[in-house]
Structure formats: structure tokens, C-alpha cells
C-alpha positions as CSV (number, residue, x, y, z in Angstrom):
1,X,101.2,-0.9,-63.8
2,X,99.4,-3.9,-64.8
3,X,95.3,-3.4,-63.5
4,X,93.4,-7.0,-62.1
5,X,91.2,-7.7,-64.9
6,X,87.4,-7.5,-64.3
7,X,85.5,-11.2,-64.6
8,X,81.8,-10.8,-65.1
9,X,79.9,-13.0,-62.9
10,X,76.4,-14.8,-63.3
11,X,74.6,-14.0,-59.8
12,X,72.0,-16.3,-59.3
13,X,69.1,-15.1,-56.8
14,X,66.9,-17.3,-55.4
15,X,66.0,-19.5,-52.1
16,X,68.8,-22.8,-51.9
17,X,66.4,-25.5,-51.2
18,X,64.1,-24.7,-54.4
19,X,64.4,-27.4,-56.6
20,X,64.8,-24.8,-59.6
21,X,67.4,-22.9,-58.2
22,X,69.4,-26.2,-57.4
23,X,68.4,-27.3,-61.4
24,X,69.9,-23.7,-62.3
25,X,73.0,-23.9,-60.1
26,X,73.7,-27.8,-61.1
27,X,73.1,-26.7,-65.1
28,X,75.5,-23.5,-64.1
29,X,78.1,-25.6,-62.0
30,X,78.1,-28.3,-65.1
31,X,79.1,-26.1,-67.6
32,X,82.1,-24.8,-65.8
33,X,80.4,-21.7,-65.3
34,X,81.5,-19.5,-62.2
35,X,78.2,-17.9,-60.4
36,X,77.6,-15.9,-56.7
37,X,74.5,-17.4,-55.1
38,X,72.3,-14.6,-53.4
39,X,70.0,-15.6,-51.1
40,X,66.4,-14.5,-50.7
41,X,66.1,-15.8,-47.0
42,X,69.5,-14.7,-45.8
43,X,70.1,-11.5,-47.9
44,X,66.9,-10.1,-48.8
45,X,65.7,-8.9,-51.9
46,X,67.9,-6.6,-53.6
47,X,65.9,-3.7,-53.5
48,X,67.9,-1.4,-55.6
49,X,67.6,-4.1,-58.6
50,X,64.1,-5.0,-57.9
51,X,63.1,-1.9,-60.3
52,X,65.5,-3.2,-63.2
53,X,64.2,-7.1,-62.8
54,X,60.6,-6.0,-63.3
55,X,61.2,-3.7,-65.8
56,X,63.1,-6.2,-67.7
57,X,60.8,-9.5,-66.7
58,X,57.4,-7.7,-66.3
59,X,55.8,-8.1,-62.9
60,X,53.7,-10.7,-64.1
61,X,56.6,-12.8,-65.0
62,X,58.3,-12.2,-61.6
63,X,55.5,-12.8,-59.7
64,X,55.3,-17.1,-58.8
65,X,51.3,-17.1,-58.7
66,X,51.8,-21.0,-58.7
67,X,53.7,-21.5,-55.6
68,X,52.8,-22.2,-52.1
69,X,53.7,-18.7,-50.3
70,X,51.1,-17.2,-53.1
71,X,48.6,-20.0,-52.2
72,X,49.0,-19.3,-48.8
73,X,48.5,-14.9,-49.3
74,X,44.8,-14.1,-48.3
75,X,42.7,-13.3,-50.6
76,X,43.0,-9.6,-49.8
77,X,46.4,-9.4,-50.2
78,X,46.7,-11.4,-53.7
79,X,43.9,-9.1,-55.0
80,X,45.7,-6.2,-53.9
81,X,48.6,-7.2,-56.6
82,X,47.5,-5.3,-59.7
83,X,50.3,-3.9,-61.0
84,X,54.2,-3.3,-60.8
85,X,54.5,-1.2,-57.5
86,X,52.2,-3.4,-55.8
87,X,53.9,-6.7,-56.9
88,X,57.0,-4.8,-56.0
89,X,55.6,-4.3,-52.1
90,X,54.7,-7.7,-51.9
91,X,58.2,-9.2,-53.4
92,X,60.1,-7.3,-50.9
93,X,58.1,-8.1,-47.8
94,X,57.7,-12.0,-49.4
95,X,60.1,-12.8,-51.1
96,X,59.4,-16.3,-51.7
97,X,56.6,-15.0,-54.0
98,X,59.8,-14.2,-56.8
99,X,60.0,-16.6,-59.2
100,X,62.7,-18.5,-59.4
101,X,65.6,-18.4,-60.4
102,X,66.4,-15.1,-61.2
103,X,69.4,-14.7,-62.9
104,X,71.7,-11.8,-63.9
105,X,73.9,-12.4,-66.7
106,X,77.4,-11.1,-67.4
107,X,76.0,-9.1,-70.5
108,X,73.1,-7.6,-67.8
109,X,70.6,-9.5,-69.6
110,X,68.4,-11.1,-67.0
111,X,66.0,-14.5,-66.6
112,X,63.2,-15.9,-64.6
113,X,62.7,-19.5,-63.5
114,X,65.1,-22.5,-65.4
115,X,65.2,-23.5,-68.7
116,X,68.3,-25.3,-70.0
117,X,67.6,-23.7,-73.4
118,X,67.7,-20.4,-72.3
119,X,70.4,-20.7,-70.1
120,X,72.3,-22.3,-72.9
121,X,71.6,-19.3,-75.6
122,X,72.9,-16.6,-72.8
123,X,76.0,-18.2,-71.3
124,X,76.9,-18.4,-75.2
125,X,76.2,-14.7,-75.5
């Protein structure tokens, strides 16, 4: 009996309209490089990975202080984000406030945000 072989797969999480997720999936898509798309908006964070990205990341990393759904937080709420459970509550009921890309490579290895070198060094790996 011959058994389907197992592919790994890149998943890329992230929101489709984010003009670093479209770098990430054009820079994935131009290297010949097969990837599932989840989306934030549509699918949610994944909240039994959400423990393993900050982990990984660090919740400071994961965390897009920069963007316009942080800007937008009161000032109560972005106080309130102190450490990783707190970032963690706030990433699954925003979850525009995730950096992004995040990316889970077929070796587990993960990355935040795009960077063409990066994504280079660990499609090679």
C-alpha cells in the first residue's frame, strides 16, 4: 500500500487587503511557493496557536503598536497591555492589532511582518 505523501505548507495569517500581507503573498506566489491564506476577518485568530506565536515572537513583537486599530484603542485599553496574557486578550478580541504577516513555516519556525530577506533565509531552510 503506497501512503499520500505529507507536503508541508507555509500558512500565512493575516488580513487580505494589508499591503504587507499582499507584499508577503506576491514574494511567496513569486517564488513558486505553495501557501494557505488564513484570514483574521473571516477566520478568527487561531486561538490554540496564539500561545505558540507569542512565545516564539514575544508579545511585543506581535503586537502592531503602529497601526491604526492600536491608534484608534482608548487610552485605557492600550495601557491595559502590559504583558503576554493581556496582549493575548486584546489580539483575540482585535485582531487587526497582530502584526502582520504572520507566517508559519514548514520547519514550524514562525515570522512577523515582511522582509524579503527573511523570507528568503527560511523558505531555503
Amino acid at each position: 500500500m503506497i501512503e499520500a505523501m505529507y507536503t508541508p505548507i507555509i500558512t500565512v495569517y493575516g488580513i487580505p487587503n494589508c499591503d504587507s500581507v499582499k507584499q508577503a503573498r506576491s514574494w511567496l506566489t513569486g517564488h513558486g511557493l505553495a501557501y494557505e491564506f488564513h484570514d483574521f476577518r473571516k477566520q478568527g485568530v487561531p486561538i490554540a496557536q496564539l500561545p505558540g506565536w507569542l512565545a516564539a515572537a514575544g508579545w511585543e513583537l506581535l503586537l502592531n503598536r503602529k497601526g491604526t486599530t492600536w491608534r484608534k484603542l482608548g487610552e485605557a485599553t492600550r495601557l491595559a497591555v502590559m504583558d503576554a496574557p493581556s496582549a493575548a486578550a486584546l489580539m483575540l478580541a482585535q485582531p487587526s492589532v497582530i502584526k502582520r504577516p504572520v507566517v508559519v513555516w514548514p520547519n514550524g519556525q514562525l515570522s512577523v511582518g515582511f522582509d524579503a530577506a527573511v523570507f528568503a533565509a527560511r523558505a531555503a531552510a
